[in-house]
C-alpha positions as a Markdown table, in Angstrom:
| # | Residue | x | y | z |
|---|---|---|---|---|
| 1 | Unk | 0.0 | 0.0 | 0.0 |
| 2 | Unk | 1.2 | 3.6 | -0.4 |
| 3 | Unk | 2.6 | 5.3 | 2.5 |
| 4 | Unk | -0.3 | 6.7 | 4.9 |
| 5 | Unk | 0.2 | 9.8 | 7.1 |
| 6 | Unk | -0.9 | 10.5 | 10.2 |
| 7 | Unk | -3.1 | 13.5 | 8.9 |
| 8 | Unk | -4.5 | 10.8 | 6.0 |
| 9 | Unk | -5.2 | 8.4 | 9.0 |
| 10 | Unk | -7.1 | 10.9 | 10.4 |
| 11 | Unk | -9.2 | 11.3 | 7.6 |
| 12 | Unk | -9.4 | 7.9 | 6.9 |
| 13 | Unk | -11.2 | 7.9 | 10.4 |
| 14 | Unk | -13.3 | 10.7 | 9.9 |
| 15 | Unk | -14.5 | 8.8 | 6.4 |
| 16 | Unk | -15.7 | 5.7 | 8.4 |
| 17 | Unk | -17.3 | 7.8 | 11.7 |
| 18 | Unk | -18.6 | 10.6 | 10.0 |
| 19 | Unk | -17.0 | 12.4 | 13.1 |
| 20 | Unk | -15.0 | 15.0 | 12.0 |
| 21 | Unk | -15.8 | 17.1 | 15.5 |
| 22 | Unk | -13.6 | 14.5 | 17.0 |
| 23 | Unk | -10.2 | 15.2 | 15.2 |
| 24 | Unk | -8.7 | 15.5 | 18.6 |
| 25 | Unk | -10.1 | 12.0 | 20.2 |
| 26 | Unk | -9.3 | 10.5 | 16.9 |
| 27 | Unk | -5.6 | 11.7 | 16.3 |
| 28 | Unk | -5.1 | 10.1 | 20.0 |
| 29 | Unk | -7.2 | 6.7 | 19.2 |
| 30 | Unk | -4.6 | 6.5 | 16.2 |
| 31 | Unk | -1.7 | 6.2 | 18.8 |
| 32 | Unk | -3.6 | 4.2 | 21.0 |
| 33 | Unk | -4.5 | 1.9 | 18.5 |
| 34 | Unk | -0.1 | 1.7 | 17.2 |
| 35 | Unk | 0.6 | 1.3 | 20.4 |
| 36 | Unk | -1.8 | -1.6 | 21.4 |
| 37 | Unk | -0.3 | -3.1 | 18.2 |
| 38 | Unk | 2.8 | -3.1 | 19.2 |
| 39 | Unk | 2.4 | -4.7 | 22.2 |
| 40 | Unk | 0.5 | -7.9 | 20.5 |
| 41 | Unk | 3.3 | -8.5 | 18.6 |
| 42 | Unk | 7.3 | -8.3 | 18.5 |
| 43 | Unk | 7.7 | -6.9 | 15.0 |
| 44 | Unk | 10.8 | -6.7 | 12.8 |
| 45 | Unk | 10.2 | -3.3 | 12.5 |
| 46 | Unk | 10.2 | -2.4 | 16.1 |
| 47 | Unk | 13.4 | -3.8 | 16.6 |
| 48 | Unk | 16.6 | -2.0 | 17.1 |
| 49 | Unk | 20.4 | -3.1 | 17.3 |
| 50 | Unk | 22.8 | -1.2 | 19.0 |
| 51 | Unk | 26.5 | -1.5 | 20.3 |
| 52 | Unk | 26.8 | -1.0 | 24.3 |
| 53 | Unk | 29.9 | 0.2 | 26.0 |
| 54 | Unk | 30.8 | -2.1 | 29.2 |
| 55 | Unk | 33.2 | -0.9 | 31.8 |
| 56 | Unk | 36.1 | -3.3 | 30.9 |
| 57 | Unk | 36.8 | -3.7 | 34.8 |
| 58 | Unk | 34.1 | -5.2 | 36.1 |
| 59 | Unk | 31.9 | -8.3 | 36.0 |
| 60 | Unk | 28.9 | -7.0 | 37.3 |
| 61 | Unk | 27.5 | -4.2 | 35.5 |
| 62 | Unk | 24.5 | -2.3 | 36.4 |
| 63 | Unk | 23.7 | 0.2 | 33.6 |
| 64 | Unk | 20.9 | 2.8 | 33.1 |
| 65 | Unk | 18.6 | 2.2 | 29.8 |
| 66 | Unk | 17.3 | 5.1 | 30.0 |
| 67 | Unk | 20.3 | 6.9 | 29.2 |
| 68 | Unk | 21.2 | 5.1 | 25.9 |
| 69 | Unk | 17.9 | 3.4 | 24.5 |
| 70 | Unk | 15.2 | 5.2 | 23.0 |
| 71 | Unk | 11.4 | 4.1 | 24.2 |
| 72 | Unk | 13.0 | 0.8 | 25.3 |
| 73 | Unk | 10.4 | -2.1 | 25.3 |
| 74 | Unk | 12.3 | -5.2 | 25.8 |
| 75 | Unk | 15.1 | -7.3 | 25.0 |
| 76 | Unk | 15.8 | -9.9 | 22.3 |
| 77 | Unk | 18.8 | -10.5 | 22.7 |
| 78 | Unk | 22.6 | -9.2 | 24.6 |
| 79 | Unk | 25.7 | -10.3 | 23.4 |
| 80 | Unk | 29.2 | -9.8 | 24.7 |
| 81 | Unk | 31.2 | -8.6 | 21.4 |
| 82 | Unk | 33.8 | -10.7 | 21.7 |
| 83 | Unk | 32.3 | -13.5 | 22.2 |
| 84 | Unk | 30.0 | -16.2 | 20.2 |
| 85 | Unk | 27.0 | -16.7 | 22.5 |
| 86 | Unk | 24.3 | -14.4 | 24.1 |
| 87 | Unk | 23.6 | -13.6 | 28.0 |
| 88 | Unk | 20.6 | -15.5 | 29.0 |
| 89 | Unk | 18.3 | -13.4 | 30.8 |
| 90 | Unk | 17.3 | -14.6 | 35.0 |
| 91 | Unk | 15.3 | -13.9 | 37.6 |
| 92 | Unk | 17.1 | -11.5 | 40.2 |
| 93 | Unk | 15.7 | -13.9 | 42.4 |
| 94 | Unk | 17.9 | -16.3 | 40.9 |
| 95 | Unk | 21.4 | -14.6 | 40.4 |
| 96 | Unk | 22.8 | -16.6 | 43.5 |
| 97 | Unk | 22.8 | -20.3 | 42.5 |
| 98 | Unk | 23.8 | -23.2 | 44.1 |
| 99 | Unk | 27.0 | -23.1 | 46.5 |
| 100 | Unk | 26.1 | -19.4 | 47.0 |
| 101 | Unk | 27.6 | -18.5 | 43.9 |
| 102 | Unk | 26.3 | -15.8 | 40.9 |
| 103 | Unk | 25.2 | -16.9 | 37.9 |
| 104 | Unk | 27.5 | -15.5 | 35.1 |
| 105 | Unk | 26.2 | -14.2 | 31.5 |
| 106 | Unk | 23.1 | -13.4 | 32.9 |
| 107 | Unk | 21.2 | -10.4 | 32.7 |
| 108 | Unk | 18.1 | -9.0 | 34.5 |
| 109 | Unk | 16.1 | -5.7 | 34.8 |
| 110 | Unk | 14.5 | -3.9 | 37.6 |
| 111 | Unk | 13.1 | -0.8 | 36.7 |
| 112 | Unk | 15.1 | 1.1 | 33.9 |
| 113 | Unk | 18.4 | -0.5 | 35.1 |
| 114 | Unk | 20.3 | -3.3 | 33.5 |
| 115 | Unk | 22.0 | -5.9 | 35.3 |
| 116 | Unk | 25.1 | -8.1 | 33.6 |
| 117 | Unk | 27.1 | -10.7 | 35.2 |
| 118 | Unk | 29.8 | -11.6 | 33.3 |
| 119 | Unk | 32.5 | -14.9 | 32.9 |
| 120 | Unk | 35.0 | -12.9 | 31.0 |
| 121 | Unk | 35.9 | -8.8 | 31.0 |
| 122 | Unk | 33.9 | -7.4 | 27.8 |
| 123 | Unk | 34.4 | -3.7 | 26.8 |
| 124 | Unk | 30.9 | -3.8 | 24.7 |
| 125 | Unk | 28.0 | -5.6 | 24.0 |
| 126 | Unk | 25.9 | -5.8 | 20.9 |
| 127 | Unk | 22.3 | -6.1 | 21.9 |
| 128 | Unk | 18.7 | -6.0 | 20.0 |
| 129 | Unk | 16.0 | -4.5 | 21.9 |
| 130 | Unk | 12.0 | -3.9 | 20.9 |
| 131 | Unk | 11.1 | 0.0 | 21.1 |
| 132 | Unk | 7.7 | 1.3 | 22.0 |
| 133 | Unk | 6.0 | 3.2 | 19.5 |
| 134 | Unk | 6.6 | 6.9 | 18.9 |
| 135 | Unk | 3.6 | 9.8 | 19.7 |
| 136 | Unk | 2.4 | 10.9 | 16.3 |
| 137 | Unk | 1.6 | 14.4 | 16.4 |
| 138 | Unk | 0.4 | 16.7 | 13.0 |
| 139 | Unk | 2.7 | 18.5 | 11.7 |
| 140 | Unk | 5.9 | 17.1 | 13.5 |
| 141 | Unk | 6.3 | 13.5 | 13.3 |
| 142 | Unk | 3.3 | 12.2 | 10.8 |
| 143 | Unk | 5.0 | 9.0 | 9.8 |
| 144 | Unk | 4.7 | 5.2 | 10.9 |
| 145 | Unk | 5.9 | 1.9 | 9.8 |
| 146 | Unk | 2.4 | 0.8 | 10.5 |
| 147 | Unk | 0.2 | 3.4 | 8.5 |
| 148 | Unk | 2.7 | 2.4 | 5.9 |
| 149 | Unk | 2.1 | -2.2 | 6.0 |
| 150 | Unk | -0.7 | -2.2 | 8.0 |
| 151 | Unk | -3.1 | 0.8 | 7.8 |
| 152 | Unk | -6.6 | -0.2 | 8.2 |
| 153 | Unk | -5.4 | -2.7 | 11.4 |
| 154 | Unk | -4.7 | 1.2 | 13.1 |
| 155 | Unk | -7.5 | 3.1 | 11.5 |
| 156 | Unk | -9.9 | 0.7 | 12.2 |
| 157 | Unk | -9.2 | 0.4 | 15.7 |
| 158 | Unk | -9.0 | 4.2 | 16.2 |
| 159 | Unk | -13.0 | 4.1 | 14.6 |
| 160 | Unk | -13.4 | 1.6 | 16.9 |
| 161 | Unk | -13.1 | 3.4 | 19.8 |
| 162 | Unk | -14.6 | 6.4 | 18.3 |
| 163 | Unk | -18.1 | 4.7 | 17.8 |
| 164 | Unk | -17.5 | 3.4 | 21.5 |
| 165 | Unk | -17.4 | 6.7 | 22.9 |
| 166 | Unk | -20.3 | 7.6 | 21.4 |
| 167 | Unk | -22.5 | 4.8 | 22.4 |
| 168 | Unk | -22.5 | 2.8 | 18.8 |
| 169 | Unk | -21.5 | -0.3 | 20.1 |
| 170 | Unk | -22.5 | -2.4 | 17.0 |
| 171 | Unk | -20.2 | -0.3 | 15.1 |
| 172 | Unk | -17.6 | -0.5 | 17.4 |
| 173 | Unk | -17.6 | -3.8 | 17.7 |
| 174 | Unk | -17.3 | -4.2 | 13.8 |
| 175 | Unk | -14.7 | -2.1 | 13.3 |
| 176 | Unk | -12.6 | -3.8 | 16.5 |
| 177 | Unk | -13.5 | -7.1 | 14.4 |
| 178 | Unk | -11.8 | -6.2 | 11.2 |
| 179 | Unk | -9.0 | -4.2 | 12.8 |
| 180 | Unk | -8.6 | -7.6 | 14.7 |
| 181 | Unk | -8.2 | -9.3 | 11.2 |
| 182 | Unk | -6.0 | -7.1 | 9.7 |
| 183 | Unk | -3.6 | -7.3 | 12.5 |
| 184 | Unk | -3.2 | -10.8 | 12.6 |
| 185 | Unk | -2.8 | -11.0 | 8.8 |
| 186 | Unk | -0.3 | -8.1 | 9.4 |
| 187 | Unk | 1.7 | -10.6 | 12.7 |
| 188 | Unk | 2.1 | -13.3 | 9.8 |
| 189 | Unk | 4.2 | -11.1 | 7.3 |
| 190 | Unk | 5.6 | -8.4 | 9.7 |
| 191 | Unk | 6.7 | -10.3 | 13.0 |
| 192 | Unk | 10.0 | -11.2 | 14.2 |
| 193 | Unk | 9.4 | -14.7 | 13.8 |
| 194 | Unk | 13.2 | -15.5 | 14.4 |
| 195 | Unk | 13.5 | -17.6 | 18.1 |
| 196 | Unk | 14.5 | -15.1 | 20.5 |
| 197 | Unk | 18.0 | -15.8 | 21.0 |
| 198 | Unk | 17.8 | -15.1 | 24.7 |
| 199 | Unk | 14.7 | -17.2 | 25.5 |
C-alpha cells in the first residue's frame, strides 16, 4: 500500500465515523491503536540493534537504559562482542545459585536498570532490543511503519473506539472485528518470527 500519514489516518477515520468534531479524540485513538499493536506483537520493525559500552573492569555491570535506548520495550537478545554466544536473561531472584555462587552471562532488569554478570571482562556488547512506539503528532512526526504495512489494522481500531465513545457499540464492535483481522494478517508477514535468542 502507499505510504499513509498520520493526517491521512485521520481522515481515513473521519470517512468511516462521519465524526470529524472528534479530530482531537481521533488523532489520539490512532496512537492508541499503534501502540496496542505493538504490544500484541514483537515486530521486525520495532526492533533495534545497537552497540553498548561495558566498563572493561568489572563483572557486574548495572547500567541505566534510560540513558542510551530510545522508548526501550524489551530485549531480544545481549551479546558480549567478543564473544559467540548471548547472555541469558534470569530472575534476580535467581542470580545466586547453588553453593552461594552468581550466575555469570546473565542479565536481568529492575526498573530502567540493566543488570550483567559476566564470565570474561567485555568492553561492549551488541544487543537487540523492541522500542515502544513513537507519539504521532500533525505537523511534526506524521509518519509510521504501521500506516505504511498495516493501515486499516490502526485506522480501524481508532474508529473503533470512536463509535465506543459515542455509544455505537454495533459499530464498534465491527470495526474492532476487522481491525482484529487485519492485525493478525499483518503478525504473519511483519513479526520477528526469528526464536529469541535469549529465551
Amino acid at each position: 500500500p502507499e505510504i499513509m500519514t498520520l493526517v491521512e489516518a485521520i481522515e481515513e477515520v473521519i470517512s468511516i465515523t462521519k465524526r470529524a468534531d472528534k479530530r482531537t479524540e481521533i488523532t489520539s485513538n490512532i496512537n492508541k491503536a499503534i501502540a496496542f499493536w505493538t504490544l500484541k506483537a514483537n515486530f521486525a520493525r520495532d526492533l533495534v540493534e545497537y552497540t553498548m559500552t561495558l566498563d572493561p573492569d568489572e563483572y557486574s555491570q548495572a547500567i541505566d537504559l534510560s540513558l542510551i535506548l530510545t522508548r526501550f520495550r524489551k530485549f531480544k537478545f545481549i551479546r558480549p562482542t567478543s564473544r559467540n554466544y548471548f547472555f541469558q536473561p534470569i530472575d534476580p531472584l535467581q542470580v545466586i545459585g547453588p553453593n552461594n555462587r552468581v550466575q555469570t552471562d546473565r542479565y536481568y532488569v529492575v526498573g530502567q536498570t540493566l543488570n550483567i554478570t559476566q564470565s570474561q571482562l567485555d568492553s561492549t556488547a551488541e544487543i537487540g532490543y523492541y522500542q515502544y512506539a513513537p507519539l504521532l503528532i500533525e505537523g511534526t512526526l506524521e509518519a509510521h511503519w504501521m500506516l505504511d504495512m498495516m493501515p486499516w489494522a490502526v485506522t480501524e481500531r481508532a474508529a473503533s473506539q470512536v463509535f465506543k465513545s459515542i455509544g455505537d457499540e454495533a459499530s464498534s464492535t465491527h470495526y474492532a472485528a476487522t481491525s482484529m483481522e487485519f492485525f493478525l494478517a499483518a503478525r504473519r508477514d511483519f513479526a520477528d518470527n526469528v526464536a529469541d535468542s535469549a529465551s
